[in-house]
C-alpha positions in Angstrom: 15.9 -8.0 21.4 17.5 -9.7 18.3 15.5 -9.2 15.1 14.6 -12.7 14.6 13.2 -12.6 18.2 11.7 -9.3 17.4 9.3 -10.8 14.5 8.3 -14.1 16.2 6.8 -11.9 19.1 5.1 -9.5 16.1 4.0 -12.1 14.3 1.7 -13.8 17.6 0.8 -10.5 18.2 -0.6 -9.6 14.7 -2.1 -13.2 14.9 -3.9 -13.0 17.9 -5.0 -9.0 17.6 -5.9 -9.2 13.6 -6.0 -13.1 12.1 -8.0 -15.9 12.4 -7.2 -19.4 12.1 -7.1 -19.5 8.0 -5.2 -16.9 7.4 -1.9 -18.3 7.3 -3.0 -21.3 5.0 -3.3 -21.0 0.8 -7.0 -21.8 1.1 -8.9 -19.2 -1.0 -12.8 -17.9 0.8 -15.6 -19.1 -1.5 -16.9 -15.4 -1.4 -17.6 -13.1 -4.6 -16.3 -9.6 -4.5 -15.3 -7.3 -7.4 -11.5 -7.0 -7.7 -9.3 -4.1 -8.5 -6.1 -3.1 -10.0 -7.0 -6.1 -12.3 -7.3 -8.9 -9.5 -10.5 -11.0 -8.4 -11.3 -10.4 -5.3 -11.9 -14.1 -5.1 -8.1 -14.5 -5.1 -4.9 -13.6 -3.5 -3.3 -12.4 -5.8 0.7 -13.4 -6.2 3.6 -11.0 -5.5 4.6 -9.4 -8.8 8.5 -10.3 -8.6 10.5 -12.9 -6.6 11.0 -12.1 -2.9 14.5 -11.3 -3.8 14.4 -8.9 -6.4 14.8 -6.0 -4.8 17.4 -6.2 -3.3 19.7 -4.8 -1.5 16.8 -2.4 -0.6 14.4 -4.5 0.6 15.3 -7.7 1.9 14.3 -11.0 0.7 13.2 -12.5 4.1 11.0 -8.9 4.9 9.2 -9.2 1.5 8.1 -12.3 2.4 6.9 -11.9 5.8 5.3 -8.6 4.4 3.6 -10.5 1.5 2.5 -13.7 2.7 1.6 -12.8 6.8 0.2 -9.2 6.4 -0.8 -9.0 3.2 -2.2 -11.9 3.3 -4.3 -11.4 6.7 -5.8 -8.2 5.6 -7.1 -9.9 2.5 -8.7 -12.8 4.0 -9.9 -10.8 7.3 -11.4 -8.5 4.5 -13.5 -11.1 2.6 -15.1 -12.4 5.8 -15.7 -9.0 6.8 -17.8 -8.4 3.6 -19.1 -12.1 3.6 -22.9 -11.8 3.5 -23.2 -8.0 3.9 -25.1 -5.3 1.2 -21.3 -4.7 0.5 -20.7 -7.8 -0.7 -19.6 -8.2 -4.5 -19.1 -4.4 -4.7 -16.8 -2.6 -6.2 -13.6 -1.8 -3.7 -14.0 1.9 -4.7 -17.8 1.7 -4.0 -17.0 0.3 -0.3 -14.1 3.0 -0.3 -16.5 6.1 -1.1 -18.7 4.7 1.9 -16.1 4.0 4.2 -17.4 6.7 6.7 -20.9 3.6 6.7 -18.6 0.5 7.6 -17.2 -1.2 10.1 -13.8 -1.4 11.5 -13.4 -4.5 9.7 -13.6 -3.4 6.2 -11.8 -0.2 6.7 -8.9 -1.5 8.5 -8.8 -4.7 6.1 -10.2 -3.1 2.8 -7.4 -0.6 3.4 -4.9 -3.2 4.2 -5.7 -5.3 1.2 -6.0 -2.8 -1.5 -3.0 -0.6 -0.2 -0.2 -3.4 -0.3 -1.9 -5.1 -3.9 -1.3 -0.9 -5.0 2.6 -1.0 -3.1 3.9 -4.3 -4.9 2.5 -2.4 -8.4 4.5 0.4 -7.6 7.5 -1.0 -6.9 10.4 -2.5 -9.4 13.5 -2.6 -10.5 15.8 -1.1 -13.9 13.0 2.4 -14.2 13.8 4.9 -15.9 12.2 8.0 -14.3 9.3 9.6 -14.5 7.8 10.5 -17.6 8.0 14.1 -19.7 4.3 14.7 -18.7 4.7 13.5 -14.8 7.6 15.4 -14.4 5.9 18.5 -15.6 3.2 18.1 -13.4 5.6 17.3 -10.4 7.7 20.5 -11.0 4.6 22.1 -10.8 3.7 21.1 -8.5 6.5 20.9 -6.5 9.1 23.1 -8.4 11.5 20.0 -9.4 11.3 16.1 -8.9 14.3 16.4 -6.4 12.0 18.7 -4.0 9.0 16.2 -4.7 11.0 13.4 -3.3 12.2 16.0 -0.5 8.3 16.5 0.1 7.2 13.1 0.0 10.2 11.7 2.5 9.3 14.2 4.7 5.5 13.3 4.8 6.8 9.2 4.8 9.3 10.4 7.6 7.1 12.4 9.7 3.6 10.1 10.0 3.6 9.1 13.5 2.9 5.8 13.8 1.9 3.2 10.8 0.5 4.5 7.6 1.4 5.1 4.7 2.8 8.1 1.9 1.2 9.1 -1.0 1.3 10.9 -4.3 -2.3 11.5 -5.5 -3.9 13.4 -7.7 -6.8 15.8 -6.7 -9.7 16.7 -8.7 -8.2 19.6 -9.6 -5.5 17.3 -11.5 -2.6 18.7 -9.7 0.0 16.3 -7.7 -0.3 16.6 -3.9 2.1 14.9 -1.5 0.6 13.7 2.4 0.6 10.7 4.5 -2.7 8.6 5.9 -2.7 6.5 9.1 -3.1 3.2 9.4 -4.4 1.3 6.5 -6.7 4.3 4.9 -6.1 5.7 1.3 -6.8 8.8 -0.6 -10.1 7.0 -2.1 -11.9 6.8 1.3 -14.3 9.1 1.9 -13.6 9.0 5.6 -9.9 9.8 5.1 -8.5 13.5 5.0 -6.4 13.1 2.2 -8.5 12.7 -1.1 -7.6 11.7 -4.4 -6.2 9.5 -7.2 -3.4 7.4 -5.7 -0.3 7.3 -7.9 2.3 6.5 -5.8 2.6 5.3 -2.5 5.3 3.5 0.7 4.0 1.4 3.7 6.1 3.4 6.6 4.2 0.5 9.0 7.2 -0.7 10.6 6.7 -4.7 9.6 8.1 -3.1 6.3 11.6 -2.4 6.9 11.9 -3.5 10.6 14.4 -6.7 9.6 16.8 -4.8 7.6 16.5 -0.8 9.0 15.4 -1.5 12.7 14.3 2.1 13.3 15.6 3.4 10.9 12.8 4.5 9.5 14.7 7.5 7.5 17.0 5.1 5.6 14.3 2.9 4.2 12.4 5.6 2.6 15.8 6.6 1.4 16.1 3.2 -0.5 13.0 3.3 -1.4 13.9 5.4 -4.7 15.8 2.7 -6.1 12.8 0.4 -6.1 10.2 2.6 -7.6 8.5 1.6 -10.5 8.0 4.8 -12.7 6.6 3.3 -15.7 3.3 1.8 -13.2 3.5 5.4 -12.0 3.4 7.0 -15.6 0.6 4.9 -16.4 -1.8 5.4 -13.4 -1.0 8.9 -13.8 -2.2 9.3 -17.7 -5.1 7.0 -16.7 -5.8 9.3 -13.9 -6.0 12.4 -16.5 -8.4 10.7 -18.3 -10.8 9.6 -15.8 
């Protein structure tokens, strides 16, 4: 099936297993909701770069089918979920540490919302590594940043199915490399993997589908050139500190 074939038939799918009618339109849900990573929840917020800019890694036409379909869908799916609920104008990492207590709804779509708002932070162009401090930590952890990034593409690589790869920090404060399914994160207390994300790659196939196929390998492969170290840095000094 050719790609652009490919997507249309995704795209009806995801509508008719995940959206409702609104989704697709720029009308904003008259709900309150506490934001994070900055953002009102009231909002969507906008991509942090031009659909372009990462190219040749990530393709134009897949960032914005990414941005403004999924993205999207899990935010406004998540504010009806919420939508006159006791969760309602909580804190995202109040509704995370309860996850185990809430529907399908707000885990699938909390996770969806907050994950990709967290991706789009973490990726950039012209970044100039990690910093003195992360890199300690991360060799470590790990024993060098080349064998991090050989631990983390294998976690990316290896998650059957959609999810996601992280690099979080645990209360211990020391880096730790795994992979969540679906739309969970290291904050939820339902998920296995616990911790501070820092870093993080969609592996759901609507992510590289257009450009790599199934190529799932070569994406995360790209992936490096796109990486926004200094976001990384910070989250990872605020995470020391918190």
């Amino acid at each position: 099936m050719e790609r652009r074939k490919f997507f249309k038939s995704v795209g009806l799918i995801t509508a008719a297993a995940y959206i409702g009618p609104k989704v697709f339109g720029n009308n904003q849900v008259p709900v309150k909701a506490s934001g994070i990573e900055g953002v009102p929840a009231s909002e969507f917020p906008p991509l942090p770069f031009a659909y372009n800019a990462l190219e040749p890694y990530i393709d134009a036409r897949t960032m914005e089918i990414h941005y403004d379909k999924h993205h999207r869908a899990y935010y406004t799916n998540f504010i009806n979920a919420i939508k006159g609920t006791p969760i309602e104008g909580k804190p995202l990492s109040d509704i995370f540490s309860t996850m185990s207590k809430q529907t399908d709804a707000v885990r699938n779509n909390g996770g969806g919302y907050y994950n990709h708002l967290f991706f789009w932070k973490n990726l950039g162009t012209g970044s100039s590594g990690p910093s003195a401090d992360l890199s300690s930590a991360i060799t470590k952890s790990f024993g060098s940043v080349d064998k991090f990034k050989d631990t983390f593409n294998t976690s990316a690589k290896t998650r059957f199915g959609s999810g996601w790869a992280w690099l979080y920090i645990g209360a211990d404060k020391n880096l730790a490399v795994a992979s969540s399914p679906n739309q969970d994160n290291p904050l939820m207390d339902i998920s296995p993997v616990k911790g501070t994300p820092l870093l993080t790659l969609d592996v759901w196939e609507h992510a590289y589908y257009l450009k790599y196929q199934n190529k799932r390998p070569d994406y995360i492969d790209a992936f490096w050139n796109v990486v926004n170290w200094e976001e990384v840095n910070r989250r990872y000094q605020q995470a020391l500190k918190g």
